[in-house]
N, C-alpha and C positions, 0 to 999 in steps of 0.2 A: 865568212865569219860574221861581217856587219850585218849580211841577209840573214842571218839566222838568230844573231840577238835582239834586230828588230821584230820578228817573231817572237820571241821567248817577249819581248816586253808586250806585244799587242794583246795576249794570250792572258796577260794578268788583271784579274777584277777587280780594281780598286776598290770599287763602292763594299765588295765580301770584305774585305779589307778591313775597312772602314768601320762597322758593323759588328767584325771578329774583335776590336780593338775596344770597339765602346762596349760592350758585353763583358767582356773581362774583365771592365774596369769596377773594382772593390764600390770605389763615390764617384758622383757626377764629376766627370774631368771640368776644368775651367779650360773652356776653347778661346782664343783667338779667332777669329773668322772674319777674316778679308772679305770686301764688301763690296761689288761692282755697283750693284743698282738697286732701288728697291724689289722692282719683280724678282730679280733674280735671288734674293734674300727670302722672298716670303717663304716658298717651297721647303727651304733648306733648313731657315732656322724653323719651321711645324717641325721638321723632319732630326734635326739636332736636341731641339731642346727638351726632346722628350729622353734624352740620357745627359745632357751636358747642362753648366752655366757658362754664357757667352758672352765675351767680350767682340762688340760689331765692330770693326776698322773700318772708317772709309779712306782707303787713300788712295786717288785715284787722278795723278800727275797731266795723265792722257787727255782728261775732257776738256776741252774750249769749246765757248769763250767759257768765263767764270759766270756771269748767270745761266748757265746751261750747269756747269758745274752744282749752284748753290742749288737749283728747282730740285735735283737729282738726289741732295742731300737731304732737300726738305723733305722728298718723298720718300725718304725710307727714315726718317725721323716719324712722318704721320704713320708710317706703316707699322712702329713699335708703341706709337700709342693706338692705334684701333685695334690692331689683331692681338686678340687672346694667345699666350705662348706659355707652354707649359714649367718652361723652365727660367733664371735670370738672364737677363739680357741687358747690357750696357753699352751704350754708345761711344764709342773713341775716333775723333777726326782727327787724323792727320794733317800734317801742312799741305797745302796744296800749293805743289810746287810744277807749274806749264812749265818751267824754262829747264830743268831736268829730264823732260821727255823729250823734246823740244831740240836739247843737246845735242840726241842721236834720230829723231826721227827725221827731221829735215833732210839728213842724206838720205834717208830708206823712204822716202816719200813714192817712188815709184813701187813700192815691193809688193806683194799682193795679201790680200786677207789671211792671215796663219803664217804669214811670210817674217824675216829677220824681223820687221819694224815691231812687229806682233808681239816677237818672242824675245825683243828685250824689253819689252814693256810689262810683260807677263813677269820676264826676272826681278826687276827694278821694285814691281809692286810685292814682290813675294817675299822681298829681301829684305821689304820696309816692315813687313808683317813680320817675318823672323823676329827683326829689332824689339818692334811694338811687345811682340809677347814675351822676349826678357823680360822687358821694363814693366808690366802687367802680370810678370809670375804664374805666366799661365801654362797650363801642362803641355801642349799640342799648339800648332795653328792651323789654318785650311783657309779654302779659298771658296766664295759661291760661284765663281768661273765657270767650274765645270760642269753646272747645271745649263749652260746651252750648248746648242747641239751644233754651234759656230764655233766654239772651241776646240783645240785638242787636248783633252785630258789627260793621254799619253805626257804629251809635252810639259801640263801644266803639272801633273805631278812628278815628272823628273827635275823641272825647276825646283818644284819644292823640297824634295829630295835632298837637290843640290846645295839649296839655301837653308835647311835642316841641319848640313851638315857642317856648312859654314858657321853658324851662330851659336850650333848647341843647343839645339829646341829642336825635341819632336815632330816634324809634318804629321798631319790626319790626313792619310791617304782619302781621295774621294773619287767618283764617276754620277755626281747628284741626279745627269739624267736619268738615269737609271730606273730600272721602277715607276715608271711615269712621273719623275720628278721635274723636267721642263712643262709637261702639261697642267700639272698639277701649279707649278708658275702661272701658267696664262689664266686658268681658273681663279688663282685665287688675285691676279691683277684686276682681275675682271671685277670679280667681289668686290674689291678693294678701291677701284677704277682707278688705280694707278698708273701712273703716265710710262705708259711703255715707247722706249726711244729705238727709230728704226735702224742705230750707227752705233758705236761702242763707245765712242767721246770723242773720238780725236778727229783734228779736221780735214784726215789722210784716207780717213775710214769714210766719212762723208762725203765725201767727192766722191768718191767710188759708187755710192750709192744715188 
């Protein structure tokens, strides 16, 4: 039975999804949209804002130290003042809070990429993003996560799923690689010469690499 509802879920296209959802929408939905990084932002909000207005979340608990943190914020700060975007876009920073991730990763420090340390970090952040878009009144949230192809989107949309469900706020299903949507990242980093980071923030994920 579990071998078979892990099929029945691999089977499903978020990104269709995703697309079927903004199309039916009467007016541009107001997103929430959780924010890893700037590259991984750019793709997504070309790709969002041509049906939605967004509010950008940076909350991202995971990255040490804090000026690794702060560069990462500036660069997706410079990235909504140069790139042209079809639709609104507003910036909202979270607290950044190291000693919240910190809490539970230290014990998962041996765990591997996509491992527990991975997937409560991916919870914690998505949970934060639930919050954020009560208090922002926004119709949906989503996440730019699953615009790399290091993620499981599988994963990251059943957290959100899960923390949809919890808060009372719609998740926007997503799969952003999709459609050349990670390449379409590196191009427009490129353009943009944004500081692409070879680790995801935490200091668990850099050792490793």
């Amino acid at each position: 039975m579990e071998s078979g509802c892990r099929t029945l879920m691999q089977k499903r296209n978020y990104q269709r999804e995703m697309e079927q959802i903004l199309d039916a929408a009467a007016n541009p939905p107001h997103i929430l949209l959780h924010a890893c990084c700037a590259p991984c932002s750019s793709a997504v909000l070309e790709r969002l804002t041509e049906y939605a207005n967004i509010t950008l979340f940076f909350y991202n608990p995971n990255i040490l130290p804090e000026e690794e943190y702060r560069f990462r914020l500036e660069e997706l700060r410079r990235l909504l003042r140069e790139m042209p975007l079809a639709g609104r876009v507003e910036l909202l920073e979270g607290a950044y809070e190291p000693q919240r991730f910190l809490a539970f990763a230290k014990a998962l420090a041996q765990e591997p990429e996509r491992g527990e340390r991975c997937r409560q970090c991916i919870r914690l952040r998505l949970e934060m993003a639930a919050k954020a878009a009560l208090e922002v009144g926004a119709d949906y949230f989503a996440t730019t996560l699953t615009v790399s192809p290091h993620k499981d989107a599988q994963y990251i949309n059943a957290a959100g799923f899960a923390a949809a469900q919890a808060y009372g706020i719609p998740w926007l299903p997503s799969d952003f690689k999709k459609k050349e949507g990670y390449k379409r990242s590196i191009q427009l980093s490129q353009e943009y010469h944004l500081y692409r980071q070879n680790y995801c923030g935490c200091p668990f994920s850099k050792q490793e690499n």
